[in-house]
C-alpha positions as CSV (number, residue, x, y, z in Angstrom):
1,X,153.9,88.4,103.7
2,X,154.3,85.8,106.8
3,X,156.9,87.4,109.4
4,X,159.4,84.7,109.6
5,X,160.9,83.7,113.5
6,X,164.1,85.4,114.6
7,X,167.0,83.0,115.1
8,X,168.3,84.4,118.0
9,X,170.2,83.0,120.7
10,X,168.6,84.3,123.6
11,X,165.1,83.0,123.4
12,X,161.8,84.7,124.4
13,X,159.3,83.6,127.1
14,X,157.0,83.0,124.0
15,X,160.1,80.8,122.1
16,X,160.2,78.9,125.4
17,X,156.8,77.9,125.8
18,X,156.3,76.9,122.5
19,X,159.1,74.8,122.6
20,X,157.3,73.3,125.4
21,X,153.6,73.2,123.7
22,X,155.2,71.1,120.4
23,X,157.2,68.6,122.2
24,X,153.9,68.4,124.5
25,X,151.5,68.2,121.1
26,X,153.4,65.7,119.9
27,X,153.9,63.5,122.7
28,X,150.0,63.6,123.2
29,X,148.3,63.7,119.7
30,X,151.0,63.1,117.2
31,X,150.6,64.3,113.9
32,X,147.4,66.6,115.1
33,X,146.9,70.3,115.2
34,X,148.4,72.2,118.0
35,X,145.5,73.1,120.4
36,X,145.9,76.4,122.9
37,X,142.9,77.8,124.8
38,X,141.4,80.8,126.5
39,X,138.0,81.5,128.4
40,X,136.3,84.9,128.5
41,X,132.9,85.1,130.5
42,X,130.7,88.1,128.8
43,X,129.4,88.9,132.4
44,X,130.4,92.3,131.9
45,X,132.9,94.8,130.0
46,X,135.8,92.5,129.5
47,X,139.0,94.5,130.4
48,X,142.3,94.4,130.0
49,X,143.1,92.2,132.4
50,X,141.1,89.4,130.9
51,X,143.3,90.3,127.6
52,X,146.1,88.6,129.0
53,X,144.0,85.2,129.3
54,X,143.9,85.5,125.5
55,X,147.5,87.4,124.6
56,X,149.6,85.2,126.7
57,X,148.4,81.6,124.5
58,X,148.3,83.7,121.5
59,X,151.5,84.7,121.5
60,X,152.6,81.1,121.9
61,X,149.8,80.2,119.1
62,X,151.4,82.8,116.7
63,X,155.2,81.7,117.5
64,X,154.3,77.6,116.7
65,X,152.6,79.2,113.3
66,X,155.4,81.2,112.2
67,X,157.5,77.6,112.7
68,X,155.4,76.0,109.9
69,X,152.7,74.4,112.5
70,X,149.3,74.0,112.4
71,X,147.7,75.5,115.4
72,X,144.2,75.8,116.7
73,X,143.9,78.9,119.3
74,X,140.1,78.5,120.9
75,X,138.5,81.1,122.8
76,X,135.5,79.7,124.6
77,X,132.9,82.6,125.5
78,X,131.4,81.4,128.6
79,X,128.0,83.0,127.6
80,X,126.5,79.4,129.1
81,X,127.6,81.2,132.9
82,X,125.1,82.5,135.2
83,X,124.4,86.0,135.5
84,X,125.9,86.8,138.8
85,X,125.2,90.8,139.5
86,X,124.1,93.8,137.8
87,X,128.0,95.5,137.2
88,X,128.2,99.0,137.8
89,X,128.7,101.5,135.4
90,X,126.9,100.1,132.3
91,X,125.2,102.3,130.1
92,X,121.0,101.5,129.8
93,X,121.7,99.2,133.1
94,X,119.4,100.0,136.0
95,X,118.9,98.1,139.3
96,X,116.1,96.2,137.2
97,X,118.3,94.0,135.5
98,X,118.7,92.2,139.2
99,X,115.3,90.2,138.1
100,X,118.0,88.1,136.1
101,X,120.2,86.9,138.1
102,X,120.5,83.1,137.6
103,X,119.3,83.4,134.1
104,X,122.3,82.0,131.4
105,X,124.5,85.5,130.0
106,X,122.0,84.5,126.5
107,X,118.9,84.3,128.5
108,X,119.5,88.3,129.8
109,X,118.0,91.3,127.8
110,X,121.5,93.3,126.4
111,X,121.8,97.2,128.0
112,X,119.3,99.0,126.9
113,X,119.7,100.7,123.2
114,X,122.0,98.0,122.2
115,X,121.5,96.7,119.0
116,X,122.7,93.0,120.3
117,X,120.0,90.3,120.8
118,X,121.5,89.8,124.7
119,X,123.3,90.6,127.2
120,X,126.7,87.9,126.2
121,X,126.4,89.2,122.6
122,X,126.4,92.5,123.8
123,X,130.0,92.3,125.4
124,X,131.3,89.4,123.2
125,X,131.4,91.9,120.2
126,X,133.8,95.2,121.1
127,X,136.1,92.5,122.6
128,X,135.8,90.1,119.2
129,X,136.4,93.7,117.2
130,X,139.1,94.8,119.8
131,X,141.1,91.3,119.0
132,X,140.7,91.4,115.4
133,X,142.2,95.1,115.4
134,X,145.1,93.4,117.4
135,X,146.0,90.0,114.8
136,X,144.6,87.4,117.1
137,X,143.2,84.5,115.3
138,X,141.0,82.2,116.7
139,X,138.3,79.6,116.9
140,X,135.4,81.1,118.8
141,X,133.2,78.7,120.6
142,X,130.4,79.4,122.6
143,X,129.2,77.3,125.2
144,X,125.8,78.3,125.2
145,X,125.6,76.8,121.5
146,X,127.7,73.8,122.8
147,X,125.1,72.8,125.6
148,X,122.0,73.5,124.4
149,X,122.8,71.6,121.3
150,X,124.0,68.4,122.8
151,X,127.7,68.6,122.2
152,X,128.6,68.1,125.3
153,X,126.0,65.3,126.1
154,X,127.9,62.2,126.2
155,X,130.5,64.8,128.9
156,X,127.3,65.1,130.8
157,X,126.5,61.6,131.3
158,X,130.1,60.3,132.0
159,X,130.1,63.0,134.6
160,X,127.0,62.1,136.2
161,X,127.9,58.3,136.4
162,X,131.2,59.0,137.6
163,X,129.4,61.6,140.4
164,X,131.4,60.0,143.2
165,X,135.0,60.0,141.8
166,X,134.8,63.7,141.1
167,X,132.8,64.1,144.5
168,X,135.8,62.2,146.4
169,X,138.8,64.6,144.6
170,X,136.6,67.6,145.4
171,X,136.3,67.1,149.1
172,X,139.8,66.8,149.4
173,X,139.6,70.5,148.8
174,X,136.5,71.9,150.8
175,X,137.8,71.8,154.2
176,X,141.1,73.8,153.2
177,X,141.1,77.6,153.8
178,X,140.7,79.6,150.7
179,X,143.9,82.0,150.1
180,X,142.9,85.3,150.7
181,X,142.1,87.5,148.2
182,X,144.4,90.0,147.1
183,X,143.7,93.7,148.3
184,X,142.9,95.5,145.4
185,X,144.9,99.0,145.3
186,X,142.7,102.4,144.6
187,X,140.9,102.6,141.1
188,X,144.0,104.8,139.7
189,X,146.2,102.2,140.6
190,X,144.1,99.4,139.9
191,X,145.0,95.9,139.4
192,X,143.0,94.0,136.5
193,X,141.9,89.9,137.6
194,X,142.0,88.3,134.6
195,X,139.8,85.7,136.6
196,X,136.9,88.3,137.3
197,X,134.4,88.2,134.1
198,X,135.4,84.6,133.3
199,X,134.0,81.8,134.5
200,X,136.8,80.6,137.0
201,X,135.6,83.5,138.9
202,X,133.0,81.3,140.7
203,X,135.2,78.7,141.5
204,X,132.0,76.4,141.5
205,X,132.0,72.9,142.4
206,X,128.4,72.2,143.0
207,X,127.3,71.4,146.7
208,X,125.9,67.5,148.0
209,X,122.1,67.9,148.9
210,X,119.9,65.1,150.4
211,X,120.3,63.0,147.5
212,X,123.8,62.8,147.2
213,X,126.5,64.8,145.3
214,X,125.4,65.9,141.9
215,X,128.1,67.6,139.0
216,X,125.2,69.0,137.0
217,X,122.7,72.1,136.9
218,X,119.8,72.4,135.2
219,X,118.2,76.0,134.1
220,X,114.7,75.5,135.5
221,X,112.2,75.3,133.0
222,X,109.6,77.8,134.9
223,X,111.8,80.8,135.6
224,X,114.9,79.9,133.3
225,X,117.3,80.2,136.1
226,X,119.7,78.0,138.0
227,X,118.3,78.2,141.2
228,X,117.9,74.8,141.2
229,X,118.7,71.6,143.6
230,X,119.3,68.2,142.0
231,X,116.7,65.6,144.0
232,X,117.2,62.5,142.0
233,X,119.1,60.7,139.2
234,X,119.0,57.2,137.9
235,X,122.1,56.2,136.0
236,X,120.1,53.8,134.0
237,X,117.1,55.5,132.5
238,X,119.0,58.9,132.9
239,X,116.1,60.2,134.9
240,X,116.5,63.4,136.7
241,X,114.3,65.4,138.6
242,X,115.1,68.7,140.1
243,X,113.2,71.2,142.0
244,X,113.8,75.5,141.9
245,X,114.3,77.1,145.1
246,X,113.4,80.3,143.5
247,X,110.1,79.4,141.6
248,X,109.1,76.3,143.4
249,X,109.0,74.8,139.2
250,X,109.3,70.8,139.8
251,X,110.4,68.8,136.6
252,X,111.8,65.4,135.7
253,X,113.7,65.2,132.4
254,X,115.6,62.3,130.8
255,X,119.8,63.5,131.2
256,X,120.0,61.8,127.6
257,X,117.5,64.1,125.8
258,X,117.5,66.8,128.4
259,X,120.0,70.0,126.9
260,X,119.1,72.6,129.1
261,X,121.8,72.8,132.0
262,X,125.4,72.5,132.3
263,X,128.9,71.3,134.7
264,X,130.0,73.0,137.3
265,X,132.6,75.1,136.6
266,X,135.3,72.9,138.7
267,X,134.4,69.8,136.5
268,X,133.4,72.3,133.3
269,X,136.8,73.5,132.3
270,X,138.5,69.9,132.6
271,X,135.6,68.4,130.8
272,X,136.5,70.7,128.3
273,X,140.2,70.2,128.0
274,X,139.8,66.8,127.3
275,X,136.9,67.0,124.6
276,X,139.0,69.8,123.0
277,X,142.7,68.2,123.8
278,X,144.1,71.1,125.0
279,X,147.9,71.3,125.1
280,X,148.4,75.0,126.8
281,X,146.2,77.1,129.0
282,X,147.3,79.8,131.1
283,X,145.4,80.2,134.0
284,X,145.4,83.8,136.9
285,X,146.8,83.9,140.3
286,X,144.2,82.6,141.8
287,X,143.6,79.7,140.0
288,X,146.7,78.5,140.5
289,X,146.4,77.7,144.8
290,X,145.5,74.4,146.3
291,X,142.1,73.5,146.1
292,X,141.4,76.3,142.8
293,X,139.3,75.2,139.5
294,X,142.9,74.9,137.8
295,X,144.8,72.4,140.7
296,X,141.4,70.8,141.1
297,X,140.6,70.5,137.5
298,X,144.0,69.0,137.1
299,X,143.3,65.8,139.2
300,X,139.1,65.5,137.5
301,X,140.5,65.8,133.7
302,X,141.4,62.1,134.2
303,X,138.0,61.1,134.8
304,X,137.3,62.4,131.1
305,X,140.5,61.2,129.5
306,X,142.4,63.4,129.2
307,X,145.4,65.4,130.7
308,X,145.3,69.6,132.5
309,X,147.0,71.8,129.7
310,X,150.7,73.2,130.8
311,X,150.7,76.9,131.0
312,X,152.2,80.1,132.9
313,X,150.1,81.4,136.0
314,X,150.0,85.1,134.9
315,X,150.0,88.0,137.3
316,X,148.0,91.3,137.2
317,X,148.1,94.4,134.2
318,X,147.9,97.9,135.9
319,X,146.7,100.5,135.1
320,X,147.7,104.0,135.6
321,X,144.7,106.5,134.9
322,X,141.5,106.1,134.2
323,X,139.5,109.2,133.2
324,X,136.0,109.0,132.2
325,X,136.3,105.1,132.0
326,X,133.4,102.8,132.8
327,X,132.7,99.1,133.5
328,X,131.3,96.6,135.9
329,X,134.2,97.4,137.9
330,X,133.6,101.2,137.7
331,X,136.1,102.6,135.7
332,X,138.5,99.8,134.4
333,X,139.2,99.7,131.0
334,X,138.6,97.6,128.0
335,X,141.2,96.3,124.9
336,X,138.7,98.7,122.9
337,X,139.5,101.6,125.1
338,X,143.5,101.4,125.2
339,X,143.3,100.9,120.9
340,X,141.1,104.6,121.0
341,X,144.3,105.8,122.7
342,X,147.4,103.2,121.3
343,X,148.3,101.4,117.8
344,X,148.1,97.9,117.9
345,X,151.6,97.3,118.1
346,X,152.4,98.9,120.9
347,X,149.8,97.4,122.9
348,X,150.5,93.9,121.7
349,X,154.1,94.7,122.8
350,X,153.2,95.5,126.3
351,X,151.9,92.3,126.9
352,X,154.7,90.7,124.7
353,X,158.0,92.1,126.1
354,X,156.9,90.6,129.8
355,X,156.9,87.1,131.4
356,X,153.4,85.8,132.1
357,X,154.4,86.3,135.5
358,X,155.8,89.8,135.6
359,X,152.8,92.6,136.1
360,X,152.4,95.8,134.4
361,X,150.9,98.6,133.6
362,X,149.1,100.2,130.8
363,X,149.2,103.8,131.0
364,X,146.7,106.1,130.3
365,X,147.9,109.2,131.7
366,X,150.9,111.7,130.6
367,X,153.2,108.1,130.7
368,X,151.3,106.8,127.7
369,X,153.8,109.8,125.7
370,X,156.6,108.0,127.9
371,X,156.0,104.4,126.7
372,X,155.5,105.7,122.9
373,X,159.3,107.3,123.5
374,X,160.1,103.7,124.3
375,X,158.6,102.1,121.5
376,X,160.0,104.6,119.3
377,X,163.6,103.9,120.1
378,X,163.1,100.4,120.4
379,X,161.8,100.3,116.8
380,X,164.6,102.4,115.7
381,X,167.3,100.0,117.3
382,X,165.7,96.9,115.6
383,X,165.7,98.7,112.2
384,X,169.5,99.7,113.0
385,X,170.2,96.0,113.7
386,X,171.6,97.1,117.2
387,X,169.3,95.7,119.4
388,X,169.4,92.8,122.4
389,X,168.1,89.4,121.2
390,X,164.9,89.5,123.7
391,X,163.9,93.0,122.5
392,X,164.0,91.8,119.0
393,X,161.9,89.3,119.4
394,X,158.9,90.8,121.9
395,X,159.0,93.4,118.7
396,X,158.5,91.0,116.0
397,X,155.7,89.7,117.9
398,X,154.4,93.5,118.4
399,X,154.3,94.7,114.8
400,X,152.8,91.4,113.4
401,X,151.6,87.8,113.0
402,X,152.7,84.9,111.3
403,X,150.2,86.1,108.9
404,X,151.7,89.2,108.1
405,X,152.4,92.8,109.2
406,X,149.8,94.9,111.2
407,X,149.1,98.0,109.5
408,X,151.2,100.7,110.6
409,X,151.5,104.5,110.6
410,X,153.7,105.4,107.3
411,X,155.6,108.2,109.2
412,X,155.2,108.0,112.9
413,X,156.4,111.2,114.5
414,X,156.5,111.2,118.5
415,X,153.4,110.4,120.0
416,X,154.0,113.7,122.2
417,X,154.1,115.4,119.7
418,X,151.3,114.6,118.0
419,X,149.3,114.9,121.5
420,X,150.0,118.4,121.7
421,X,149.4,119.3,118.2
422,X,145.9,117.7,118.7
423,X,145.8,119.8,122.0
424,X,146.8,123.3,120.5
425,X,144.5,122.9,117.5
426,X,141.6,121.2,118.7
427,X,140.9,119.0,115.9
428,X,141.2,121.6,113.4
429,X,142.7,119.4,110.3
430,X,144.6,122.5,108.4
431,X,146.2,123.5,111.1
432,X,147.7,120.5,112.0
433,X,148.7,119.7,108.8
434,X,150.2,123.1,109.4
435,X,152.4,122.7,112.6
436,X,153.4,119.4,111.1
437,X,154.4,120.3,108.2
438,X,157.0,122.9,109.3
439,X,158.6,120.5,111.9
440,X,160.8,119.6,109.3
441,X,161.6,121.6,106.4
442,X,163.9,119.3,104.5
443,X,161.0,116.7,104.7
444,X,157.9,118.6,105.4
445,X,155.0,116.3,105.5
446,X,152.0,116.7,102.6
447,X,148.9,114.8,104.1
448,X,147.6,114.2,107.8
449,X,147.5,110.4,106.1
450,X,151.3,109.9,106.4
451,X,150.9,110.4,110.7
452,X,147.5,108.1,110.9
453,X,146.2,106.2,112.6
454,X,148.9,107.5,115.1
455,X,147.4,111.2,115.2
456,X,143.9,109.9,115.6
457,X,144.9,108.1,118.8
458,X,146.8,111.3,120.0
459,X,143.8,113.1,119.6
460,X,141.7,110.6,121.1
461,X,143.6,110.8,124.1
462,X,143.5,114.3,124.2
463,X,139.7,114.4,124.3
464,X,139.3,111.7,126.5
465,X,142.3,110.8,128.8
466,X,143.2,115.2,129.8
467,X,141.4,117.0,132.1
468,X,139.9,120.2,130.4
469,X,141.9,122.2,133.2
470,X,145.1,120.5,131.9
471,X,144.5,121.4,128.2
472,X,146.4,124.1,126.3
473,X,144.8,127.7,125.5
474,X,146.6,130.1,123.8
475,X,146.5,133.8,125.4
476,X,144.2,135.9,123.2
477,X,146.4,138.9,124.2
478,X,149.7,139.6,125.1
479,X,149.9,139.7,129.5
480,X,150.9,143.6,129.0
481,X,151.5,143.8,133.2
482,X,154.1,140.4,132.9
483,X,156.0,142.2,130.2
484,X,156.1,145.4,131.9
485,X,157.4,143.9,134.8
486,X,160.8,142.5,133.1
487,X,164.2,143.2,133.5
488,X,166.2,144.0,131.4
489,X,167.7,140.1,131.2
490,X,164.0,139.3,130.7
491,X,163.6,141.5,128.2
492,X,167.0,140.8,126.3
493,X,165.9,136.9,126.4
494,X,162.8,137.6,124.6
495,X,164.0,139.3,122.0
496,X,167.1,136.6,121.3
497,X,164.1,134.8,120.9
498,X,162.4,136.6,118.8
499,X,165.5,137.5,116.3
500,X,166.1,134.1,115.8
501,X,162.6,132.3,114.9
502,X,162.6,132.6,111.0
503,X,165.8,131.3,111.0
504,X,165.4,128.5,113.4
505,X,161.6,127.5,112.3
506,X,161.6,123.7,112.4
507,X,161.4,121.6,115.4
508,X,165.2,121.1,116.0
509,X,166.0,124.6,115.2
510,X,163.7,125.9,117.6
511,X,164.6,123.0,120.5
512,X,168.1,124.9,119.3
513,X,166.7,128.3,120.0
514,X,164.7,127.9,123.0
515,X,167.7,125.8,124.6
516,X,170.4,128.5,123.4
517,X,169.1,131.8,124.5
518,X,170.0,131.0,128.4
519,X,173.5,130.0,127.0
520,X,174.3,132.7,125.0
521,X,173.1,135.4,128.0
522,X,175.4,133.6,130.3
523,X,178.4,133.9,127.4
524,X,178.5,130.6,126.1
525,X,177.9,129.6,122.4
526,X,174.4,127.9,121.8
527,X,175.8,124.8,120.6
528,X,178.0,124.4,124.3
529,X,177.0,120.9,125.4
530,X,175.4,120.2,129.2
531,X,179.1,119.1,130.2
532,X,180.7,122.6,128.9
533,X,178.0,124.5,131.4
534,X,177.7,125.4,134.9
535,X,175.1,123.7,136.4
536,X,173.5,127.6,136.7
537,X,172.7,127.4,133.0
538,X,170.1,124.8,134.1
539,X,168.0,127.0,136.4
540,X,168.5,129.7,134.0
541,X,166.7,127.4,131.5
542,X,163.9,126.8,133.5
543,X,163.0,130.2,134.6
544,X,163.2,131.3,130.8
545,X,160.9,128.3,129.9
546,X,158.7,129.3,132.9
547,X,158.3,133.0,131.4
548,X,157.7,131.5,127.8
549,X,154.7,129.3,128.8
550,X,152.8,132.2,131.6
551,X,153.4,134.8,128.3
552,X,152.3,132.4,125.9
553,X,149.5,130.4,127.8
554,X,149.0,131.7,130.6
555,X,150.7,129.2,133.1
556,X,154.4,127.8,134.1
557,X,154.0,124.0,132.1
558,X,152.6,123.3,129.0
559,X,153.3,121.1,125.8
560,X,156.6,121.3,124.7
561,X,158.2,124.6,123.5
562,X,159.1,123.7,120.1
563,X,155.7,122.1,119.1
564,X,154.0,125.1,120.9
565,X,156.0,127.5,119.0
566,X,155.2,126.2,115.8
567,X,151.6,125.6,116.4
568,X,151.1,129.4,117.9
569,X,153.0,130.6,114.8
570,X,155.8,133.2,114.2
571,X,153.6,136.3,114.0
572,X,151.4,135.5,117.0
573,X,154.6,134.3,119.1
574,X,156.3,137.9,118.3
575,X,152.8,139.7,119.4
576,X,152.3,137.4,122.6
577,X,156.3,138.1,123.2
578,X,156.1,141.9,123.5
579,X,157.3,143.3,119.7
C-alpha cells in the first residue's frame, strides 16, 4: 500500500527540494513527467559514497511520487567512459589488465571468474541489486548503448558545428587554478568522493591540437582506444579524420554515420541534460568550484537548449571501519557490503535524516550496535506519535517508498543483542533460537523467522566486521586459581548471583540481577535507583562485572551480561561460577 506524505509543519530537506523540482518542472515542461538524474561510472566497485549521487535525487524522486506526480528518476551508467587504471584490490585483476587502458568500460574483459560479459557489466550489477534491495526506482540508461546506437547523433553534430562557442566558455576556465584537492584522512577514517568512479571524475574538456579545438573523441578503430587526436573536420560533408597516438591507426569517417566515439565529459553531461530535460541533479564538492564540469556545464547546456538541473552540492559519507573490505580504493565499501551488515531501512535513513550538505558516517565497527539503538528508539517514538516533525519524516522515507513498505523484520530485538547471540553461538541455529527465546518469558519467541533478516545481518557482521581476537569464547572450565583467590565479598557476590538466576532468567531479570548484587552487598535494596546510591556503588559494579566476564570468558569485556548469561546457560554459569 503507497506510504502517503506527512503533513507536517516543519518540512524536510527532501519536502524542500521537491517543492523546488515541481514549481521548476512546471515552469520548464508543463504538463510533462518530472525528470531527476544521477551518473555512476562502473570504473570500479561503486561505493557508498557514489550512493549519495543516487539517494539524494531519489529521495526527492520518491517524495514528488508520494504527491500524486509522475516522475522519471534516470541513472546513466557511464559504461561509454574510458578505462582509466587497473583499481586495487579486485579479485581476478592483475597488472595485465593495464593493456586496456583507453578501451570503453564495455570494451574491457570483466575480473576474471566473473560470469559478466565485461568489465561495466561486471560492477553495474551488485550496485543495480544493492538499489533494488533499497526501493530505488529508476530508468537505467547506458551510454555505451546510447552512442554506439546513434542516439546521441544529431548532439554530436550540433556540438561539433558549434566547436567554437563551447571552445570560447571553456577557456574562460583553463587558465584558473584548480581548487585543491581535499586530503583524504586514513582508510579507517576514510572519506568516500562520490565524484571518483563516475565520470565527472576526469573533469575532461578535450584539448585544441593543430587543427583547431575539437569536442569529440573517437575510439580508434585499430586498437579500440581513445588515444586518439582529432586532425580534421568538415562541417559540411561531416568528414573527420583522426589519427591514434597509441597505434599509429589513421581513419576518416563521415560524423553522420560514424557511432564509435563520444563528448567530452565537460560538454557530455550538459548535452545530456538537455536531451533528457533534466530538472534536478546533485552534483559532489568538487563539481561545484569555478571552472568544474557542473559550473562549466552550466554556461555550455545553452548551446544544446536547454537549462543546468538545480540541485544540492553534497558533501562526503564516512566511514568508520573497514575490516576485510576491498575495492579500487583498497578497502572502501560498497551499498552491497553495508546491506550484508544493515536492513534497508536503516541505511536509507542514514542518508535520509541529513542535508545533502551535512557528511557522515556509516559505521561498521562496534557503533553500527550504537546507530541500531538509535533507530530503534526513533522507530519507537514515531509509533508512540511523540516524535519531532523532521524525524518523522527522514523515517517515513527510511521504511518505504511511495510504492509501499520495505520489508521489515516482524520482531526486531536490539541489534546488540542479536550480535552477541550470533557471537556466543557461532551460527548454531538451535541455540539461538534458545538464548532468544528465554529473553522474554511472557513472550518467548517460536522461530529464528520472527528476528530475520535482522539476525542474519548481526551474524554477518559478526563474521566479517570482528576481529577473531575480539570474538567471544566461553571457558571450557571453571579458572579454579581466580576463584580460589576471592574474598570473601567475592565470594558472597557470586553466590547472590548464583541464588537468584532461576528466578531472574529473562533478559530484564537478569540486567535486574547482575545490576542488584553490588547494591544489595553495599545494603541497599536492588531496585534503589542510580540517584538513591553513592557514587561507590558504581565502581563496585564494575569490578563485579569485571570478575563475571575473566570467570566466564576469560577476559575483563565481553557482550553484555545478560545476553551472555543466557546464552552460557544456568547450569554452565553455576559450574564456571564456583558451585
Amino acid at each position: 500500500m503507497p506510504i502517503v506524505a506527512q503533513s507536517t509543519e516543519t518540512t524536510d530537506w527532501v519536502s524542500r527540494f521537491a517543492d523546488e523540482v515541481i514549481e521548476e518542472s512546471e515552469r520548464r515542461a508543463p504538463g510533462k513527467p518530472v525528470v531527476v538524474a544521477s551518473g555512476l561510472s562502473p570504473s570500479g566497485p561503486i561505493h557508498l559514497g557514489n550512493l549519495r549521487e543516487v539517494m539524494t535525487p531519489h529521495l526527492v524522486a520518491d517524495e514528488i511520487r508520494r504527491r500524486g506526480h509522475e516522475v522519471r528518476h534516470l541513472i546513466s551508467w557511464d559504461d561509454y567512459d574510458r578505462y582509466r587504471k587497473v583499481p586495487n584490490g579486485v579479485a581476478g585483476v592483475d597488472a595485465g589488465w593495464a593493456e586496456h587502458i583507453g578501451k570503453p568500460l564495455t570494451s574491457v574483459p570483466a575480473p576474471a571468474g566473473s560470469s559478466y560479459p565485461n568489465w561495466a557489466e561486471h560492477f553495474k550489477a551488485p550496485m543495480a541489486e544493492a538499489l533494488a534491495a533499497l526501493g530505488v526506482e529508476f530508468d537505467g540508461i547506458s551510454q555505451t548503448a546510447q552512442y554506439t546506437s546513434g542516439v546521441y547523433r544529431e548532439q554530436i553534430l550540433h556540438a561539433m558545428r558549434h566547436r567554437g562557442d563551447i571552445d570560447a566558455v571553456l577557456d574562460q576556465y583553463r587558465t584558473k587554478k584548480a581548487p585543491a584537492k581535499k586530503q583524504q584522512k586514513a582508510v579507517d577514517e576514510a572519506e568516500l568522493e562520490a565524484v571518483e568512479g563516475s565520470g565527472a571524475a576526469a573533469e575532461d574538456d578535450g584539448s585544441a591540437g593543430s587543427a583547431g579545438y575539437f569536442p569529440y573523441k573517437p575510439y580508434c578503430g585499430g586498437c579500440g582506444k581513445d588515444f586518439t587526436t582529432v586532425t580534421a573536420y568538415d562541417d559540411d560533408t561531416t568528414e573527420l579524420s583522426y589519427t591514434c597516438d597509441a597505434c599509429g591507426f589513421t581513419e576518416t569517417v563521415r560524423l553522420s554515420e560514424f557511432n564509435r566515439g563520444k563528448l567530452v565529459w565537460k560538454v557530455d553531461w550538459p548535452m545530456r541534460w538537455a536531451y533528457e530535460g533534466v530538472v534536478f541533479e546533485p552534483s559532489g564538492v568538487d563539481h561545484s568550484s569555478p571552472g568544474s564540469s557542473f559550473q562549466v556545464g552550466g554556461e555550455i547546456v545553452s548551446i544544446f537548449g536547454g537549462e543546468r538541473p538545480i540541485g544540492p552540492m553534497y558533501a562526503f559519507v564516512g566511514i568508520s571501519g573497514m575490516a576485510k573490505m576491498s575495492s579500487s580504493k583498497g578497502g572502501v565499501p560498497t551499498p552491497a557490503d553495508a546491506l550484508q551488515i544493515m536492513e534497508p531501512q536503516l541505511l536509507r535513513w542514514l542518508y535520509a535524516r541529513r542535508r545533502p550538505n551535512q557528511s557522515f558516517k556509516i559505521a561498521f565497527d562496534q557503533e553500527i550496535q550504537r546507530l541500531y539503538d538509535e533507530w530503534d528508539k526513533l522507530d519507537a517514538k514515531v509509533a508512540a506519535g511523540s516524535s519531532l516533525p523532521a524525524d518523522i519524516a527522514a523515517h517515513s522515507r527510511a521504511v518505504g517508498t511511495a510504492a509501499g513498505e520495505l520489508p521489515r523484520t516482524p520482531r526486531p530485538l536490539p541489534y546488540r543483542t542479536l550480535a552477541s547471540v550470533a557471537d556466543i553461538t557461532s551460527g548454531d541455529q538451535t541455540q539461538a533460537l534458545r538464548i532468544l527465546s528465554e529473553l522474554d518469558p511472557a513472550d518467548p519467541l517460536v522461530s529464528l523467522d520472527a528476528v530475520r533478516p535482522r539476525l542474519d545481518k548481526a551474524e554477518a557482521w559478526i563474521n566479517t566486521q570482528v576481529p577473531a581476537e575480539q570474538r567471544t569464547v566461553v571457558r571450557d572450565e571453571p579458572d579454579a586459581e581466580l576463584l580460589k583467590s576471592l574474598d570473601e565479598q567475592g565470594r558472597e557476590s557470586l553466590r547472590l548471583l548464583r541464588d537468584g538466576l532461576a528466578d531472574h532468567w529473562s533478559l530484564d531479570g537478569l540486567s535486574h540481577l547482575v545490576y542488584g548484587v553490588p547494591k544489595i552487598q553495599a545494603g541497599f535494596s536492588p531496585d534503589a535507583t542510580p540517584k538513591e546510591l553513592p557514587p561507590e556503588i558504581k565502581t563496585a559494579q564494575r569490578a563485579f562485572f569485571a570478575l563475571l566476564y575473566h570467570l566466564l570468558v576469560g577476559r575483563d569485556t565481553g557482550p553484555r551480561l545478560p545476553t551472555l548469561l543466557l546464552a552460557v546457560g544456568q547450569d554452565r554459569v553455576r559450574n564456571l561460577l564456583g558451585e
